[in-house]
Backbone as ProteinMPNN parsed JSONL, in Angstrom:
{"seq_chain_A": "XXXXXXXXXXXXXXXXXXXXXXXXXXXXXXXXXXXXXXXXXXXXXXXXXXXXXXXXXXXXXXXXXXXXXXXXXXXXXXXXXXXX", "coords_chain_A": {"N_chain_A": [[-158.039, -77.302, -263.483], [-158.69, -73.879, -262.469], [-157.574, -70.705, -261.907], [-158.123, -68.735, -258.982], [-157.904, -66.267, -259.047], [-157.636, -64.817, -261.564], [-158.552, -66.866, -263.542], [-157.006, -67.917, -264.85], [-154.749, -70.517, -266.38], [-153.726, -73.531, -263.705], [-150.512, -74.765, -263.26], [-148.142, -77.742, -261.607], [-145.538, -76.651, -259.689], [-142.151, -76.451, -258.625], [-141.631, -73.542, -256.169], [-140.33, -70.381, -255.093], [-140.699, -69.432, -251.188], [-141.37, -67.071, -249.782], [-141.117, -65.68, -246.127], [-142.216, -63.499, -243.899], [-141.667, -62.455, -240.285], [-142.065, -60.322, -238.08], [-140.393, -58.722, -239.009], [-137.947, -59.757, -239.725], [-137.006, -61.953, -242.49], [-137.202, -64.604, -243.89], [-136.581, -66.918, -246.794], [-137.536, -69.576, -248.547], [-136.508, -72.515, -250.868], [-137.573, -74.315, -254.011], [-139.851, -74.83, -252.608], [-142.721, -76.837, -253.271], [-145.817, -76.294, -255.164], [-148.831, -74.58, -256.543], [-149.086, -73.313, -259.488], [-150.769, -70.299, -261.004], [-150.319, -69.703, -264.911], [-151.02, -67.493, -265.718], [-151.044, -65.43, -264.236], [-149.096, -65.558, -262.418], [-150.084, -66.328, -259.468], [-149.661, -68.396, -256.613], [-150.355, -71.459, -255.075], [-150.066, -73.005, -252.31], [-150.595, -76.365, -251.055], [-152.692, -77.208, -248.136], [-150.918, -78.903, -246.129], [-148.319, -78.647, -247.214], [-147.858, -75.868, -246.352], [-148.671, -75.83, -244.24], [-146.409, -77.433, -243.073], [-144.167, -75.6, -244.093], [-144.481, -73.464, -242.69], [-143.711, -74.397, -240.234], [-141.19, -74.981, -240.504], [-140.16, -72.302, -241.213], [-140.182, -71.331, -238.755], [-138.526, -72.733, -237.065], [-135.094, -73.332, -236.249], [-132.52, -73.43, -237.946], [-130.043, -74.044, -240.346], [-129.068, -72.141, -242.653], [-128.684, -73.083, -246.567], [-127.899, -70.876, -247.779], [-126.966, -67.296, -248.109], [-128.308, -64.253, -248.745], [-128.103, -60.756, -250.29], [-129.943, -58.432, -249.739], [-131.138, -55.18, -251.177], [-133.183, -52.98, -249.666], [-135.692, -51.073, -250.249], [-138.065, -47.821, -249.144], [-140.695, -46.972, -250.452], [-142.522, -44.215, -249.461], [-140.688, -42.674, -248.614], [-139.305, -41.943, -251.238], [-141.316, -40.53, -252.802], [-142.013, -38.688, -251.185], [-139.853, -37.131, -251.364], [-139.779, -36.346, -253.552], [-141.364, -34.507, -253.832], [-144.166, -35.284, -253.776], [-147.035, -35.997, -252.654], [-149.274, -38.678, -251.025]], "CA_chain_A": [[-158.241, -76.334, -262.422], [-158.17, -72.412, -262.655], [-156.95, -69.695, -260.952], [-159.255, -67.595, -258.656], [-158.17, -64.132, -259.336], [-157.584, -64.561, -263.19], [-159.344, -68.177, -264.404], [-155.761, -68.848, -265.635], [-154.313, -72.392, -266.258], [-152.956, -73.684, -263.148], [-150.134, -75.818, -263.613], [-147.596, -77.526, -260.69], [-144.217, -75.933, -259.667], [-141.428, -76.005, -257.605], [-141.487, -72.272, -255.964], [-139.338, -69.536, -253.55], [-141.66, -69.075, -250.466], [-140.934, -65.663, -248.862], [-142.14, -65.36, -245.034], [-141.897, -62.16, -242.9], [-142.366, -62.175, -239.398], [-141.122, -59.064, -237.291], [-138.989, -57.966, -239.697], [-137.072, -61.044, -240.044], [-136.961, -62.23, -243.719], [-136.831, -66.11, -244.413], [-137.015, -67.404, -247.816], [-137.594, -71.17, -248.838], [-136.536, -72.755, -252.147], [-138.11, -75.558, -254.253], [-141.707, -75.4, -252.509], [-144.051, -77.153, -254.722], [-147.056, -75.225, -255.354], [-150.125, -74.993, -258.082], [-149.2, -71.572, -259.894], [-151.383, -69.442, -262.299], [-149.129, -69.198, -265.557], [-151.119, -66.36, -266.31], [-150.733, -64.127, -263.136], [-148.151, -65.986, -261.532], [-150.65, -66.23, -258.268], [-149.372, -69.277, -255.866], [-151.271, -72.12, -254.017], [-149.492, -74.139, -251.617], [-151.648, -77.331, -250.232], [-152.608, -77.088, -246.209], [-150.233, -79.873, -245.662], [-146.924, -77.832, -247.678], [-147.998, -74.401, -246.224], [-148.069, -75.991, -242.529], [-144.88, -77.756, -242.851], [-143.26, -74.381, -244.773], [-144.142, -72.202, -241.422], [-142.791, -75.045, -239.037], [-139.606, -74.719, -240.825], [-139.057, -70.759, -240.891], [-140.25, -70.661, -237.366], [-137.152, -73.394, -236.143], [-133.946, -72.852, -235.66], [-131.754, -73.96, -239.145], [-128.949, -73.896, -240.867], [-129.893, -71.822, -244.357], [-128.116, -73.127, -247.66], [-126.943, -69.988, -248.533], [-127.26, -66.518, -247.457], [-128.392, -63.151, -249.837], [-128.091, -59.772, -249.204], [-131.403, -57.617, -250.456], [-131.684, -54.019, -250.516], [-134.405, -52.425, -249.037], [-136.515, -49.417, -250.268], [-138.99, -47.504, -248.838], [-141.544, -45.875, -251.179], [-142.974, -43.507, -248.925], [-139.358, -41.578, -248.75], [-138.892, -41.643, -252.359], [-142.594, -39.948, -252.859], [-141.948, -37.242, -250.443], [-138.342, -36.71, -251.571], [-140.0, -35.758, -255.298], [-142.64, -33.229, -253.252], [-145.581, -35.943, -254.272], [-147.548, -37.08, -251.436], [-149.919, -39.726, -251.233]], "C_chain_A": [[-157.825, -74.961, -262.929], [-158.024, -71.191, -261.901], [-158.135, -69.162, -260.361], [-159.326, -66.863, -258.572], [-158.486, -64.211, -260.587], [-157.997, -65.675, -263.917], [-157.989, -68.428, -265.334], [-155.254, -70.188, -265.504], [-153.757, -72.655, -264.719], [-152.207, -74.927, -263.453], [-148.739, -76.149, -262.218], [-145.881, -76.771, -260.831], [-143.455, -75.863, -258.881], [-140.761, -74.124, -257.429], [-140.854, -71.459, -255.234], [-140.951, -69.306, -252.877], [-141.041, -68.094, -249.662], [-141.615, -65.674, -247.507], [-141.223, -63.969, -244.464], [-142.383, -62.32, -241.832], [-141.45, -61.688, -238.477], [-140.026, -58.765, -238.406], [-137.459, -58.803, -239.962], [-137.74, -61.976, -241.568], [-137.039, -63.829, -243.975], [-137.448, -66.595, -246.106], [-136.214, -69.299, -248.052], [-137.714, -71.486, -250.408], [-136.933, -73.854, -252.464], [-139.075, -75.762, -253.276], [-142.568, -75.619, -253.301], [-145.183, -76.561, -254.579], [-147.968, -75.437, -256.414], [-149.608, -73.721, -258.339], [-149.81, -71.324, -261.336], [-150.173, -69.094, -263.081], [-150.006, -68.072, -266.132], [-151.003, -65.036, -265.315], [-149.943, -64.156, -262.166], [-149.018, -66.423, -259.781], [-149.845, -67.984, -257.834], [-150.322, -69.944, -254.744], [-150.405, -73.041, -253.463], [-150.84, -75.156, -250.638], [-151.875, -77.223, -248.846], [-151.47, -78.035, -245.679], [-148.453, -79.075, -245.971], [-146.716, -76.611, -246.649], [-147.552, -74.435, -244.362], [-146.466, -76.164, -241.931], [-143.454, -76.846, -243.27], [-143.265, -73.432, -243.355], [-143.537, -72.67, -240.531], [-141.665, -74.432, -239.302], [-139.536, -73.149, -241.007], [-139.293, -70.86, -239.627], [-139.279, -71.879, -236.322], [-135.826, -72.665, -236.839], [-133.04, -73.782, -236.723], [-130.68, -73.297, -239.886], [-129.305, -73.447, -242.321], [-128.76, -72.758, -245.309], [-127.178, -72.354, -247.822], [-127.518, -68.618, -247.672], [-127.177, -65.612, -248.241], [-128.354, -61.755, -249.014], [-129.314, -58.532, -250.186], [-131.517, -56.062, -249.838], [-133.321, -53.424, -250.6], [-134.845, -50.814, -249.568], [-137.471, -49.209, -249.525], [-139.939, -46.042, -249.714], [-142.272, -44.55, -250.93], [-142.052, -42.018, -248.934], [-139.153, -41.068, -250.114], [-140.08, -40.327, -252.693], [-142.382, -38.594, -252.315], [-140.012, -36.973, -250.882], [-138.39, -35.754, -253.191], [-140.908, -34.693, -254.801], [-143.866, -34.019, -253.547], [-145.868, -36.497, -253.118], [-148.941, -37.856, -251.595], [-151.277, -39.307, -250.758]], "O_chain_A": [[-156.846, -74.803, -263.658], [-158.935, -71.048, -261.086], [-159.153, -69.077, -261.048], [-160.316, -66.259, -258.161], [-159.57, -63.737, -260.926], [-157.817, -65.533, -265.127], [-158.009, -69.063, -266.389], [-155.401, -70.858, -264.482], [-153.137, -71.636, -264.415], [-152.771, -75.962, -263.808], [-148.245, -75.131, -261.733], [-145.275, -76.478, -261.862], [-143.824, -75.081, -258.005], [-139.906, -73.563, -258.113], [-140.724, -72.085, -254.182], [-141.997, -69.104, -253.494], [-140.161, -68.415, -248.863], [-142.841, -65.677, -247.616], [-140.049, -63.62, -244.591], [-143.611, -62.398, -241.87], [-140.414, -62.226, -238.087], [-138.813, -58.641, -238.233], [-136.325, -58.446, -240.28], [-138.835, -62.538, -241.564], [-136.404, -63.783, -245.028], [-138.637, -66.565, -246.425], [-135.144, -69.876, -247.86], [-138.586, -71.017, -251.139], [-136.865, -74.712, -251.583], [-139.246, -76.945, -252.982], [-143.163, -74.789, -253.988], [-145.428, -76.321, -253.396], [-147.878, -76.425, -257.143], [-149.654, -72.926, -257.399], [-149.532, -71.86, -262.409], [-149.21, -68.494, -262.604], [-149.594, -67.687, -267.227], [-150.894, -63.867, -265.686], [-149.838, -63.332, -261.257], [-148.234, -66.861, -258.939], [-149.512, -68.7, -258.779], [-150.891, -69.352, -253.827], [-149.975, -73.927, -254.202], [-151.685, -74.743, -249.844], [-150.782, -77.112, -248.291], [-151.133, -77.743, -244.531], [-147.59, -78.997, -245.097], [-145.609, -76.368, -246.168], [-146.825, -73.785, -243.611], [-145.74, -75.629, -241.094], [-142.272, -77.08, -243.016], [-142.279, -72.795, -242.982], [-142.811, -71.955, -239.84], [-141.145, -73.551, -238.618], [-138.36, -72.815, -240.858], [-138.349, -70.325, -239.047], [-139.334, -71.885, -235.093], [-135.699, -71.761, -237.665], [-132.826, -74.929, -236.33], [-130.543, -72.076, -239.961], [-129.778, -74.256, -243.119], [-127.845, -73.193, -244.611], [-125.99, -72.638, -247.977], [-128.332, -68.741, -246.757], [-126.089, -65.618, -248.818], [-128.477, -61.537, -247.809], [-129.092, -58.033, -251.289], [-131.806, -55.703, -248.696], [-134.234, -53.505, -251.421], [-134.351, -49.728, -249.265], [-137.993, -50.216, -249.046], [-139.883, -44.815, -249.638], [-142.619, -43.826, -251.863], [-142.394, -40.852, -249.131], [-138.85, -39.884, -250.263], [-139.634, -39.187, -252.816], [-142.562, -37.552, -252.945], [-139.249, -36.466, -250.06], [-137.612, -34.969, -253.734], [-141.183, -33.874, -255.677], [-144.843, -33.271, -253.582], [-145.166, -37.342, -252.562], [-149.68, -37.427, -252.481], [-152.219, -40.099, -250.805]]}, "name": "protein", "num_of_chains": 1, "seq": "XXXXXXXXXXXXXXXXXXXXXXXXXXXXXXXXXXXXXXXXXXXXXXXXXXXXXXXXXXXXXXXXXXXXXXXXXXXXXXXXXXXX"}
């Protein structure tokens, strides 16, 4: 099988799955996936992908807990006089 942006190998993988919804962050570790080792792209099966949104959208106890800062590129841009 090969990728459909870049016709790269796909080979399987346990992966981080990032969701966003409202501005609430959840990330999921060890989701198995198909990933392009040439563009990194990610396929999770309909069956993974369903059971990955159940679980951010209940109510769980994380593992662990990170703390990620946040940029916004738009500020930086106009902070140098360059606008978009």
């Amino acid at each position: 099988m090969s990728c459909v942006f870049c016709g790269g190998k796909i080979e399987p993988q346990n992966t981080t799955f990032v969701y966003e919804d409202k501005k609430q962050y959840i990330v999921i570790e060890n989701v198995p996936a198909e990933v392009c080792i040439r563009c990194g792209e990610k396929t999770y099966s309909p069956d993974v992908a369903d059971d990955v949104l159940k679980f951010a959208k209940t109510i769980f106890k994380p593992i662990k807990t990170i703390q990620i800062p946040v940029f916004d590129y738009v500020s930086r841009i106009e902070a140098q006089g360059n606008y978009l």
